[in-house]
N, C-alpha and C positions, 0 to 999 in steps of 0.2 A: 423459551428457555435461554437461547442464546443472547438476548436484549438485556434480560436480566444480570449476567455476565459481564458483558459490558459496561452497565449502569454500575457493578459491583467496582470493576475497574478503576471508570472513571470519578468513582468517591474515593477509590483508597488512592489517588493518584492525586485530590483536594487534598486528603487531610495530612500525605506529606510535604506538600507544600505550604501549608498553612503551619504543621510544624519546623518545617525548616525555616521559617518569616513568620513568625512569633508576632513583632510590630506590627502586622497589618491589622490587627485587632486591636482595640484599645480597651485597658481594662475597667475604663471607670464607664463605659458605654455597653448600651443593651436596645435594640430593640428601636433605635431612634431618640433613646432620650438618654443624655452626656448630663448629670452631673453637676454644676456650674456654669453651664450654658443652655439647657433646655428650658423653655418654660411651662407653667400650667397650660395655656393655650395650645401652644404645640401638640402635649401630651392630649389632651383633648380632642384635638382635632386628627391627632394617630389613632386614638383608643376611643374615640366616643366619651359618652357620660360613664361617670363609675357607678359603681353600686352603691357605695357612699362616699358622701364628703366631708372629714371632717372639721375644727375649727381648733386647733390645741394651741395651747398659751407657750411657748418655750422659750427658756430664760427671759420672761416677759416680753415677747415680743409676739405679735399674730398671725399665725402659722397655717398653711394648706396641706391638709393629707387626702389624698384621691386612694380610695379603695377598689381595686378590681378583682372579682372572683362572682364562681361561676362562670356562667357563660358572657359575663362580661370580663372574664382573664382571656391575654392573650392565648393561643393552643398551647397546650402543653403545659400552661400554667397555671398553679390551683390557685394561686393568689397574689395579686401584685400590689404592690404600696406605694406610692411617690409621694415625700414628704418635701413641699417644699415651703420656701425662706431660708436667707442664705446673708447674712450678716457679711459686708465686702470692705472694702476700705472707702468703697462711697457711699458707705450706708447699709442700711435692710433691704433686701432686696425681697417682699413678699412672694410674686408668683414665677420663682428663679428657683428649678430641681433640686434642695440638698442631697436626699436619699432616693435611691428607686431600690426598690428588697422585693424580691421574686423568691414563691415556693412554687418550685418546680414540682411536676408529676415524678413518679419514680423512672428511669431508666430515660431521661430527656435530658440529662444533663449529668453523665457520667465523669470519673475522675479523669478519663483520659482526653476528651472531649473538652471539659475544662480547660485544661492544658495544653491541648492544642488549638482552640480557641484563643488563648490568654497569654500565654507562653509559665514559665515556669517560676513558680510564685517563690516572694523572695521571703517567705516566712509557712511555717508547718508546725500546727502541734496538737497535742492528743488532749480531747476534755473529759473532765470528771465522768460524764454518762456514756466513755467510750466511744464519741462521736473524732473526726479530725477538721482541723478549722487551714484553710490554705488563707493565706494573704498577702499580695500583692499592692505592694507603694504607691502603684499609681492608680488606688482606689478600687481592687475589691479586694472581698473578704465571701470566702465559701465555706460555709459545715459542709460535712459530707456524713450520710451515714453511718452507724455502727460497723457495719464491712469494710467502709471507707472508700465504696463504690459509686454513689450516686450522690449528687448533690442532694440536699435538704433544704435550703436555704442561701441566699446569693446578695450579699449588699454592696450596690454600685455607690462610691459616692466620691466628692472630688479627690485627686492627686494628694495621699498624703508620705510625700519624700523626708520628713522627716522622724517618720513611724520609726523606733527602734525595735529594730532585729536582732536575736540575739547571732551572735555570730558573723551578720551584715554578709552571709553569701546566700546564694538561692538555696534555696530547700528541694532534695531529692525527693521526687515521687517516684513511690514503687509503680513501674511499671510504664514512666514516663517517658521520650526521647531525650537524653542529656541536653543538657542546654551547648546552644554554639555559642564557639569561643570566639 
């Protein structure tokens, strides 16, 4: 009983630290694979074979999508996607990360968890089916349930700083640590 205690301790002793240093996580990354710098290989050689693979044509160009789900998702995760090709200023870059988009289990990736994970997202807003959408500049973007407790849905994808926010300050989360100043 008392180990347990402890253990309780020394997570809640992580996760203000990891709140108070926001930056040590980055948010266009998950898992091993960044975005703009991973490649299909890599990813493969993390994750195994997917469950499938696709071939999609985007803006005419030839495109790799790695499907994982089941028991080929990582834990905790019912399905993962890494979409890549990745258009650069030297070109197409075919097996180079665009997208990685994870659906979480329920209670794997709470709103607070999020946030302390990621730090505090510089855009919040409410969608038509009563879900909330957080989104952060430097590449992701999370639904969060109808309660607006658990993630749903999670897209990593590169640094986009010139995303308009309305407002251009971070976004309050109920129940988050305010951001340092």
């Amino acid at each position: 009983m008392r180990r347990a205690g402890v253990r309780m301790r020394i997570a809640r002793l992580l996760l203000v630290v990891l709140a108070l240093y926001p930056g040590w996580a980055a948010a266009s990354e998950w898992g091993g694979i960044e975005p703009g710098v991973s490649t299909v290989q890599e990813v493969r050689q993390r994750y195994g074979a997917p469950s499938k693979e696709l071939r999609p044509k985007v803006e005419g160009y030839d495109t790799i999508q790695l499907v994982y789900e089941g028991d080929r998702a990582p834990s905790g995760i019912n399905k993962m996607t890494v979409d890549c090709g990745v258009l650069t200023a030297g070109g197409f870059k075919p097996d180079m990360v665009r997208l990685l988009t994870l659906e979480p289990k329920p209670a794997i990736f709470g709103r607070l968890t999020v946030v302390q994970g990621w730090g505090i997202p510089d855009g919040l807003g409410s969608n038509p089916d009563g879900s909330t959408t957080m989104v952060w500049r430097s590449g992701l973007l999370v639904t969060l349930d109808n309660e607006g407790e658990n993630a749903v849905l999670m897209i990593f994808s590169m640094p986009q700083p010139n995303l308009p926010i309305k407002g251009d300050q971070p976004a309050p989360v109920p129940g988050a640590p305010a951001a340092p100043r």
